[in-house]
C-alpha positions in Angstrom: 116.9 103.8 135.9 117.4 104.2 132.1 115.1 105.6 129.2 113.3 102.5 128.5 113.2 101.4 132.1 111.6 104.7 132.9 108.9 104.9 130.0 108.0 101.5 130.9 107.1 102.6 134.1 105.6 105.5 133.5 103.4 103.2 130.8 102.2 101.0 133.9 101.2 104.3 136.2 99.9 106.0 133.0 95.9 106.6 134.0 93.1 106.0 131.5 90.2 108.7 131.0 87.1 108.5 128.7 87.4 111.4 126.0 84.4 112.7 127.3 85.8 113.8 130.6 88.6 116.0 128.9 88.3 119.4 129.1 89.1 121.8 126.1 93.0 122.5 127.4 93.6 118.9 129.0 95.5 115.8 127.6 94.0 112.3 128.3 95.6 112.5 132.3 93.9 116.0 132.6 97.2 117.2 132.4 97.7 120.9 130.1 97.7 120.6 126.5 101.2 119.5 124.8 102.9 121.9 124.4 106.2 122.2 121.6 109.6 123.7 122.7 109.5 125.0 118.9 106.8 127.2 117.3 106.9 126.9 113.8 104.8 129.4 111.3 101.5 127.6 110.8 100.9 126.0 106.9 98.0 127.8 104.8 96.0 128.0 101.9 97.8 130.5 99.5 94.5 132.9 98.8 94.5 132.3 94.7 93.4 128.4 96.1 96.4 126.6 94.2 100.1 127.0 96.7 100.7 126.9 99.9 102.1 130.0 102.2 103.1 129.7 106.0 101.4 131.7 108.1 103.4 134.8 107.9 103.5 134.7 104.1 106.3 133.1 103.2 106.3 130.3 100.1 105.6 126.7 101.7 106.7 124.3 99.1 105.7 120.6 100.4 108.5 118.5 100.2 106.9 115.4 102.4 109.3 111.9 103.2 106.8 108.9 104.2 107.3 107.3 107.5 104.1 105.7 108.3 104.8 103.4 111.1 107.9 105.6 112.7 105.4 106.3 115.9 104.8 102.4 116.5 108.1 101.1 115.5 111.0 103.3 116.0 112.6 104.0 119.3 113.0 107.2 120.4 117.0 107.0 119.5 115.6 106.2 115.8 112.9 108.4 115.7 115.7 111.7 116.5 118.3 110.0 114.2 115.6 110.0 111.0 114.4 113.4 112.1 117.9 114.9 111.9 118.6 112.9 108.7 115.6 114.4 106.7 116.5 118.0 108.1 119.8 117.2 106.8 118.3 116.7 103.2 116.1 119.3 102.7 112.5 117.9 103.7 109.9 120.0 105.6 107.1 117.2 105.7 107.6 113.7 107.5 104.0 111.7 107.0 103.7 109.5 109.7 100.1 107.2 111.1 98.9 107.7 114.4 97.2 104.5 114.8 99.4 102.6 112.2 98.4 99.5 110.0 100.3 96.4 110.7 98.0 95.7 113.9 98.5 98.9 115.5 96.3 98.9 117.4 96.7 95.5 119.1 100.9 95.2 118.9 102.7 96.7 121.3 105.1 99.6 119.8 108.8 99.3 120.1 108.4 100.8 123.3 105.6 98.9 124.5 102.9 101.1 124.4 99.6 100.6 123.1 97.5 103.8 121.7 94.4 102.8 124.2 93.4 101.3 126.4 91.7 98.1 124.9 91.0 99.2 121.5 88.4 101.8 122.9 89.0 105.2 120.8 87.8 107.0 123.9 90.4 106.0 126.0 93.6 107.0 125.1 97.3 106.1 127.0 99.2 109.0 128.3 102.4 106.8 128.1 102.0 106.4 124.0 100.9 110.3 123.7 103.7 111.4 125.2 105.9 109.9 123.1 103.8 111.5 119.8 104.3 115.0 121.7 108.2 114.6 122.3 108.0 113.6 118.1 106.3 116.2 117.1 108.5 118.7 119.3 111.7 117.5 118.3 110.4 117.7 114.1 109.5 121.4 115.2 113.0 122.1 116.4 114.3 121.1 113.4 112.0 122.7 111.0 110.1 119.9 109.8 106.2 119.3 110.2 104.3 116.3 110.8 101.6 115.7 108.3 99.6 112.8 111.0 96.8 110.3 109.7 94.6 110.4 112.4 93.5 107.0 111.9 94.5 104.6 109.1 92.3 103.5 107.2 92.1 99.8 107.8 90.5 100.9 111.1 87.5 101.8 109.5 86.8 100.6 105.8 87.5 97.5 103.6 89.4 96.5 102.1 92.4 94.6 103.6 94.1 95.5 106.5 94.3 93.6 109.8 91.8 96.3 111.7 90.3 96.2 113.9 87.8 98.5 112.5 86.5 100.6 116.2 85.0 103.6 113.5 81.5 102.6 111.9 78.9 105.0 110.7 76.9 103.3 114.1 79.3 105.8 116.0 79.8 108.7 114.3 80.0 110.6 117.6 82.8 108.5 118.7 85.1 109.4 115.6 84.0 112.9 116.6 84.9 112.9 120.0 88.5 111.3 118.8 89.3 114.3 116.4 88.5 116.8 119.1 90.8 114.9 121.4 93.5 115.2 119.1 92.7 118.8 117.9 92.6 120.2 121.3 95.8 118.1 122.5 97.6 119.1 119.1 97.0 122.8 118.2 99.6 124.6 120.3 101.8 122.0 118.0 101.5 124.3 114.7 103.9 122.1 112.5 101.1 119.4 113.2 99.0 118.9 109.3 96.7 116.4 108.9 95.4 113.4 106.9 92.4 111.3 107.0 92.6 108.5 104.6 94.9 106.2 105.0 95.2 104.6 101.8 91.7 103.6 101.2 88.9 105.2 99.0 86.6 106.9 101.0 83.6 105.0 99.5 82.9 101.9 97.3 82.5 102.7 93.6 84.2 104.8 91.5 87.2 103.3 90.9 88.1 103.0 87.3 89.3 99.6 88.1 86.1 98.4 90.5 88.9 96.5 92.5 88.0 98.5 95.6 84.0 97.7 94.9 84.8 93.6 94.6 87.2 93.4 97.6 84.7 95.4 100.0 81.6 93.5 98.9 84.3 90.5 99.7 85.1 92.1 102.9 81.0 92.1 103.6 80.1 95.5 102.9 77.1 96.8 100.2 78.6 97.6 97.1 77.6 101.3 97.6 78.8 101.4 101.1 80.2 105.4 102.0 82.9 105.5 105.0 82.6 109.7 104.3 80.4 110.7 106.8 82.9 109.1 109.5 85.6 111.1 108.0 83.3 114.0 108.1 83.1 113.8 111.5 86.4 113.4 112.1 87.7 116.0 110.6 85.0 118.2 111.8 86.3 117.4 115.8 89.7 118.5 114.8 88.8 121.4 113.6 86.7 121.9 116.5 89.6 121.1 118.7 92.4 123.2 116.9 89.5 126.2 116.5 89.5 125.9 113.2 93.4 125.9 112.5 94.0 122.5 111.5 95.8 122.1 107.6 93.8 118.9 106.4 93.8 116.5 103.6 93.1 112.9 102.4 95.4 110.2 101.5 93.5 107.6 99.3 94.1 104.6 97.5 96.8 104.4 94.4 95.4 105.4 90.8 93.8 108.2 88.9 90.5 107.9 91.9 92.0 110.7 93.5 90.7 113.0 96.5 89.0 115.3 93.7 86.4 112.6 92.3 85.7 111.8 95.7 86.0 114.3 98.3 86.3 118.0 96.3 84.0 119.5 97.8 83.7 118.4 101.3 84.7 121.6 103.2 87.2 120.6 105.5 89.4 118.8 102.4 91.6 121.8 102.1 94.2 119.9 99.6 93.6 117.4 97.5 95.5 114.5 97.4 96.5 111.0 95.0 98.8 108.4 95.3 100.4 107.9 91.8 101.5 104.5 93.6 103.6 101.3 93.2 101.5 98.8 91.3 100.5 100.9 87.8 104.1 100.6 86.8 106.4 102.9 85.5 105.2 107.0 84.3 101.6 106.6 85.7 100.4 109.8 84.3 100.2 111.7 87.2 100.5 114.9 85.6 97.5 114.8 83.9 95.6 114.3 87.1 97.4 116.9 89.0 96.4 119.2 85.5 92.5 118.1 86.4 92.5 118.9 89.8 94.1 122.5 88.9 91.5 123.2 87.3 88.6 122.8 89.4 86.5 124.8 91.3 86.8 125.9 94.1 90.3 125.7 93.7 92.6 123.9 96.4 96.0 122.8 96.4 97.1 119.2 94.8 100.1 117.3 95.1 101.0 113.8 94.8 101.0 112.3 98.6 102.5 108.4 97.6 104.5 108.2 94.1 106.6 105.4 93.7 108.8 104.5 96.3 112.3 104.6 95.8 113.8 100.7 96.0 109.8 99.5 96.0 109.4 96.4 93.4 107.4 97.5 90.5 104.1 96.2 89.9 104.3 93.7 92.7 100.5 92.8 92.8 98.8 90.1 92.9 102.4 88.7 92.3 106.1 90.2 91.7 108.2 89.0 88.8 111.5 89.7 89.6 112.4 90.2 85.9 110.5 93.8 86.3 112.9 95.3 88.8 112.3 97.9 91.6 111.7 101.6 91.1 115.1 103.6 91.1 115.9 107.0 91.7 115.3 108.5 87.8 111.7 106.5 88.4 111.6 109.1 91.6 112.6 112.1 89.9 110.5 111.5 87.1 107.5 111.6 88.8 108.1 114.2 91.2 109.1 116.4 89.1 106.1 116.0 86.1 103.5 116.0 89.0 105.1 119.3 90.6 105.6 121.1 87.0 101.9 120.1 86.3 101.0 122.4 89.0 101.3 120.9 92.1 101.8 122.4 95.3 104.8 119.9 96.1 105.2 116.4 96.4 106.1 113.8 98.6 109.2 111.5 98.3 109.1 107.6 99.9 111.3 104.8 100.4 110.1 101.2 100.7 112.4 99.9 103.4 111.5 103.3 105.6 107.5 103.5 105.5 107.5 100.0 107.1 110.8 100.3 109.2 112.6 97.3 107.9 115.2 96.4 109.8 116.2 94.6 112.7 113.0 94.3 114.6 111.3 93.8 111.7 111.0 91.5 108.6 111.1 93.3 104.9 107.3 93.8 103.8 106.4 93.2 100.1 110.3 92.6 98.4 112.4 95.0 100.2 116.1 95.1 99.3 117.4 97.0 102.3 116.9 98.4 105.7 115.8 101.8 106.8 119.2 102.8 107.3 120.8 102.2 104.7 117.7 103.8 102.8 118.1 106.8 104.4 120.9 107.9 102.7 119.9 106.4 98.8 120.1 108.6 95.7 116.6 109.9 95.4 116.2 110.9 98.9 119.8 113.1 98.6 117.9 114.6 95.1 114.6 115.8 95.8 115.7 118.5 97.5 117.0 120.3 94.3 113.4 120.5 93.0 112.4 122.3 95.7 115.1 124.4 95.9 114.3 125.6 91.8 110.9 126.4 92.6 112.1 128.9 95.6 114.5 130.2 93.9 111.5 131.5 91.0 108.9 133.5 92.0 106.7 130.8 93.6 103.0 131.8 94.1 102.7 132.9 90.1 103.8 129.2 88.4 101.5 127.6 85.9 101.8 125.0 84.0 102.1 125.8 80.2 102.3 122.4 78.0 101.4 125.0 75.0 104.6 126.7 75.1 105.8 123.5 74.2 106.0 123.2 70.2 107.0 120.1 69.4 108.6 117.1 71.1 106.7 116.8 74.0 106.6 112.7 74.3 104.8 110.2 76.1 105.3 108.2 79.0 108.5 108.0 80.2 109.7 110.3 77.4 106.8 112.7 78.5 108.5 116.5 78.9 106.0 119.1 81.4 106.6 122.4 81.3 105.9 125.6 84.2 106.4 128.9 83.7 105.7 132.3 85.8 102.4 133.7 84.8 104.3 137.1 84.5 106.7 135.6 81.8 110.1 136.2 84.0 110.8 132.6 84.3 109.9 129.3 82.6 111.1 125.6 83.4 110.6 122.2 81.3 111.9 118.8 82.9 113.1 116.8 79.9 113.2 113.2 81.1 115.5 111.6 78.9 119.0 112.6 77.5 119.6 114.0 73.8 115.9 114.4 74.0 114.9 117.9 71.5 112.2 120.1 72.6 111.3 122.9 71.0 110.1 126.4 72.5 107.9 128.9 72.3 110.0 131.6 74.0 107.1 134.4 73.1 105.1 133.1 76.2 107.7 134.7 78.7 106.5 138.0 77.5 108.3 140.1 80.2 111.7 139.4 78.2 113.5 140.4 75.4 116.0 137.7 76.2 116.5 134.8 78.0 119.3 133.5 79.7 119.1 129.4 79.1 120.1 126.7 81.6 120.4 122.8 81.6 119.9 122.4 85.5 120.9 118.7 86.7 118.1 117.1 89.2 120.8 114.9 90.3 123.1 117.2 91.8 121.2 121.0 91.9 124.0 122.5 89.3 123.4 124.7 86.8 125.1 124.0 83.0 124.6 127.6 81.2 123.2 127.4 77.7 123.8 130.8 76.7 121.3 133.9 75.8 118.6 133.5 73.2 116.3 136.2 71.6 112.6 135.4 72.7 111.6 136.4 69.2 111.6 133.2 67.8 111.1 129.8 68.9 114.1 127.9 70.3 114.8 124.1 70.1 116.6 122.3 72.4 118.3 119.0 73.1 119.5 117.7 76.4 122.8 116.7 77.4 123.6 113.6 76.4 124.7 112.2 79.6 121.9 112.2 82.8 119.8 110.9 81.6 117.2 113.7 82.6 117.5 117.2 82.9 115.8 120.6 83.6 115.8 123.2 81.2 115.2 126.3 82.7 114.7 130.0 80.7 114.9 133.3 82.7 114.5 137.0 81.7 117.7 138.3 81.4 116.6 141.6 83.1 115.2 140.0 86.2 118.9 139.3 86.8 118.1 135.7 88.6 120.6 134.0 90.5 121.3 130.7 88.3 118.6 128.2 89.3 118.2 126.3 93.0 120.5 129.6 94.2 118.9 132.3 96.7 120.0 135.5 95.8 122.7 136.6 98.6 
């Protein structure tokens, strides 16, 4: 019998329980708890509010991959082959969709399996679990944690989406019951985060646009209609279920309506979240929303969940021009970068042809130029890496972002330079998105030095170019290589004796 003959059978025998007939350490066949092969160190809450630490203390710097419909479309060959790719590269997050858009609930997977049975929440299929617990293993053996939307969003709220929505504020205890499932199946699994969300707002109104208002009353909902307290209870089951371990957050619709106007103070939102998106074109200002949410009280991490896809058409809505192009790798780095320097806790990369898995079982979504393989593999996905590896080569939980020390030439829009430093003046960093761009420096604000040792660091490849040593008596002006286009420019005290930047010391 081979693999797919024998998961097909095992699908057929799979039994069917109500949720409500689980124990606390039971799966949905009454069978123990999933288990993982792999423990990794559990993701937390840095204690100043802002970073995030694993659980043994160690710097967690997100660096996320979107792969939102890898559980319903990907075979298990593809699944491991993705996995090991993204290991390869550097990531440590892989967001995926439990109960995935695109019909998920109703279309077989590329296995066969369906997540219940019916589209009853309270009766899930062993034969489709199993596979998420053999995913979820496999990440942990590699490193890499799973950051899971429990439900996507179209299964609950307007405004699009092909549903079927089975969460209403009629049953709360129902989306309950479902996060306490999962919890309890999930938390030996501690590379397991979680998402609710799902690309939607959490509640009709407030959108500077009123697009999400128009196309729910459309969708035959009241104009003030509020999906939170279904979240609520979701989230409040899994942390029932994982005992009050599980990491969560909120993915929400594109723009500046982020999880901090909507959601900052619900008490199980432990990061906030935005989507600097696809359709605002080029240099949405996510920085300055990441800057926002730093700010607040109480604090909690932020970090851009969805910028723009590498390969994705720009602007495609209501309907693509061709003449506008598709978002490149410098649109990637740009964006990560700014949103990370304005304080975010990391960032998450995304490639159009991967989210949807176009390729040979299924047709390109929205414009796409390429299949999942051949994205895996594309310039921005081999280049993110190098950001992370800057900010862990630096001492990590002090960063700030410090536009002040920035003089003059600062820019705007896609000439827009963000600047970070170490609160303790040993390091400082300033992503300079264009090439023989000038800055100039306040070197006084890395007040631990008497001199600096200057670096143009290239996002492209993770190399340092040394500038030379500079007095921090006087301000400094700078002006970036001329080929790139962008670059990094990075100033460390001479006496903390770095290695040069993206290097561990040996």
């Amino acid at each position: 019998m081979n693999r797919r003959t024998a998961l097909h059978t095992l699908a057929a025998a799979a039994t069917v329980a109500p949720l409500s007939m689980l124990s606390a350490d039971t799966g949905a066949t009454g069978r123990a708890t999933a288990t993982p092969r792999a423990a990794l160190p559990r993701v937390r809450v840095h204690p100043d509010g802002h970073y995030l630490q694993l659980g043994d203390g160690r710097p967690f710097f997100w660096l996320g991959d979107t792969a939102w419909l890898i559980m319903h479309r990907a075979t298990r060959e593809e699944a491991s082959y993705y996995l090991h790719a993204r290991a390869r590269q550097g990531f440590n997050v892989i967001q995926v969709s439990l109960l995935p858009e695109t019909d998920g609930l109703r279309t077989p997977s590329a296995w066969g399996e369906l997540p219940f049975e019916g589209i009853d929440p309270l009766k899930p299929r062993e034969a489709y679990f199993r596979l998420v617990d053999d995913f979820f293993t496999e990440a942990a053996s590699l490193g890499l944690y799973v950051a899971v939307i429990a439900c996507w969003g179209d299964k609950m709220t307007a405004p699009w989406g092909d549903g079927p929505r089975i969460f209403t504020t009629g049953n709360l205890p129902v989306a309950r019951q479902y996060g306490r499932w999962l919890g309890t199946r999930y938390v030996a699994h501690t590379n397991v985060l979680w998402f609710m969300g799902g690309d939607r707002p959490p509640r009709l109104g407030g959108h500077p646009s009123n697009w999400s208002e128009s196309t729910g009353v459309q969708a035959g909902f009241p104009k003030d209609h509020d999906w939170t307290p279904i979240w609520r209870e979701m989230a409040t089951g899994l942390l029932e279920g994982t005992q009050g371990q599980a990491l969560i957050s909120y993915h929400p619709q594109g723009g500046a309506a982020t999880t901090s106007v909507y959601l900052h103070h619900e008490p199980w939102l432990m990061l906030n979240s935005m989507q600097s998106g696809h359709g605002g074109g080029h240099d949405q200002p996510v920085w300055a929303w990441i800057e926002r949410d730093f700010a607040l009280t109480p604090a909690k991490p932020t970090f851009d969940s969805e910028p723009n896809y590498e390969d994705h058409p720009v602007s495609p809505w209501p309907r693509w021009d061709p003449a506008v192009g598709y978002f490149r790798d410098l649109d990637v780095r740009k964006q990560c970068w700014r949103s990370v320097f304005a304080g975010g806790c990391g960032v998450t990369y995304g490639h159009h042809a991967i989210w949807h898995w176009c390729g040979d079982r299924y047709d390109a979504i929205n414009h796409a130029d390429r299949d999942w393989r051949d994205a895996l593999t594309r310039p921005g996905a081999c280049q993110v890496r190098h950001l992370r590896d800057l900010l862990e080569s630096r001492p990590f939980f002090t960063r700030v972002a410090d536009q002040a020390m920035i003089l003059s030439g600062a820019g705007e829009g896609g000439g827009h330079i963000r600047a970070t430093r170490d609160a303790a003046g040993t390091w400082a960093a300033l992503y300079v998105p264009r090439s023989d761009q000038r800055v100039r420096v306040d070197l006084a604000v890395l007040r631990a030095a008497s001199r600096v040792r200057a670096w143009w660091f290239d996002p492209r490849n993770g190399l340092g170019r040394l500038i030379g040593e500079l007095p921090t008596s006087t301000p400094a002006e700078f002006t970036s290589p001329s080929f790139g286009p962008d670059w990094v420019l990075v100033l460390d005290d001479l006496a903390a004796a770095f290695a040069p930047p993206g290097l561990r010391p040996a």
